[in-house]
C-alpha positions in Angstrom: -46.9 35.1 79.7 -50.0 36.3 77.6 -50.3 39.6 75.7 -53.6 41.7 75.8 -54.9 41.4 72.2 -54.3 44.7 69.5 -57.7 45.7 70.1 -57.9 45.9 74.0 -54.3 47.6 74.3 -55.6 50.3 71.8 -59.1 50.6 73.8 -57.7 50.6 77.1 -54.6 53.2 75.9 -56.9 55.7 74.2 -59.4 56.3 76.5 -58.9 59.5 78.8 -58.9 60.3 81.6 -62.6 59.7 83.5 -63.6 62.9 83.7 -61.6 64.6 80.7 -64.3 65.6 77.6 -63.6 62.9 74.6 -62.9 64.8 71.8 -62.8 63.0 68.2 -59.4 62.6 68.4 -59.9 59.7 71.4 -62.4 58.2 69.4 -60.0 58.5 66.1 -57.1 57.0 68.5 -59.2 54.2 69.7 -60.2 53.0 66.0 -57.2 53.8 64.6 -58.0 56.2 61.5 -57.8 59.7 61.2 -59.8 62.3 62.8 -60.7 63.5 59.6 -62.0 60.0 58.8 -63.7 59.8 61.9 -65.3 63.2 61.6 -66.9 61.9 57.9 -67.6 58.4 59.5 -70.0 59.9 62.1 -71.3 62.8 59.8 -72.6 59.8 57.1 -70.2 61.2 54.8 -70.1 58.8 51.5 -66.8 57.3 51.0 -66.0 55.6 53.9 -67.0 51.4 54.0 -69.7 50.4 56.2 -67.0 48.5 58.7 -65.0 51.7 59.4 -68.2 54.0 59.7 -69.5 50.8 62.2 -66.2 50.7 64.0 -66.5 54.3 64.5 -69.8 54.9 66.0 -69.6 51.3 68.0 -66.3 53.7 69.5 -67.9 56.8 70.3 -71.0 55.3 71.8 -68.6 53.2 74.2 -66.3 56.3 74.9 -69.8 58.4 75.5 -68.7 61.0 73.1 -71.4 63.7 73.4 -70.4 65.0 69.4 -71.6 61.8 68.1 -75.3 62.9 69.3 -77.5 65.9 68.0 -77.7 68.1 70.7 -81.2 68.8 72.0 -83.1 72.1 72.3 
């Protein structure tokens, strides 16, 4: 019998419901790092590596989290 690789269990297991808001914590959950890590990663806050800030934003675009976007207006 196969086993879903780590990073389709975590992608399919984070994501809520279809039409619950993402919050950062889903897209923290779905990466695996913090939310405060997350928060910095999508705010181009120095300090965090290019592949985590990459991982991140890839995350939030797939989970269409609307914080990861200025608003306009």
């Amino acid at each position: 019998m196969s086993t879903p690789s780590a990073a389709a269990a975590r992608s399919t297991a984070a994501k809520p419901a279809s039409k619950a808001r993402v919050t950062l914590r889903d897209v923290a959950a779905v990466v695996g790092v913090s939310v405060s890590t997350a928060s910095r990663a999508l705010s181009g806050a120095p300090g965090i590596s290019g592949e985590v800030r990459s991982r991140v934003q890839t995350a939030a675009v797939g989970l269409n989290y609307a914080g990861a976007f200025p608003r306009a207006g």
